[in-house]
Each structure stands twice: as C-alpha cells, then as structure tokens.
C-alpha angles and dihedrals in degrees: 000000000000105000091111100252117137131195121207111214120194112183109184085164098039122247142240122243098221095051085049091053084045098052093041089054101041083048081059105271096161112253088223100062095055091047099056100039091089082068105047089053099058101272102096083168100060105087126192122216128197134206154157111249128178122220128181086336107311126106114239132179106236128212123199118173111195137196130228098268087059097256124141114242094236116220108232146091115314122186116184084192107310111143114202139168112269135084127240095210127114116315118226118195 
C-alpha cells in the first residue's frame, strides 16, 4: 500500500489478527493486497477469503486464511510444546 497513508494502533487490551485484517480492510485496505500477499511470502497455496458477517447485530468484515488442505487457520492459543505459568480454567472476573 504505498500511497503513503499510515494508521497508529494502540492495543492496551491486545488485539486479534484477524479483527485487525477485518478493520484495515473495512478503512479501504485494498482486498487484493491481503489476498495475494501468501503468495508473495512464499506460500502461493495458502488462499484468504473475505467476507461481511454479521455478529450480535453488528456488520464485520471477516478474514480466514486458510491453508492448502482446506483447513482455517483458527485463531487461539497454540502451544508446540511450550509449557508456561497460567491456567486455562474459568475465568472470573
């Protein structure tokens, strides 16, 4: 996107990758731009698919990348082995 236009995130609370796909495009990223950059990385399989969604009543743009068996890559908390302090029961708040 080299027109020169920047955007400033600041995420106290963290953000999701694909909610941040979702908001650049919906702010007029071009789609075209997200779905070939796989392969532009080296990964010509991998394919990206937009579209609206609708959740609890308010219209999002939605991002799924998804790999060449088909699968969707799943946002979440992956571990490959890693052990680390913090527990994955209920959360109170």
């Amino acid at each position: 996107m080299p027109d020169g236009r920047f955007a400033i995130l600041d995420p106290v609370s963290g953000i999701s990758g694909d909610m941040l796909l979702g908001a650049l495009l919906a702010a007029g990223a071009p789609p075209e731009w997200l779905q070939s950059l796989p392969a532009r990385l080296g990964f010509p399989d991998v394919t990206v698919r937009i579209s609206s969604v609708a959740r609890c009543g308010v219209m999002a743009t939605k991002v799924d990348v998804c790999l060449p068996d088909g699968r969707r890559e799943e946002p979440g908390h992956f571990h490959e082995g890693d052990h680390h302090a913090h527990d994955h029961g209920p959360h109170r708040h």
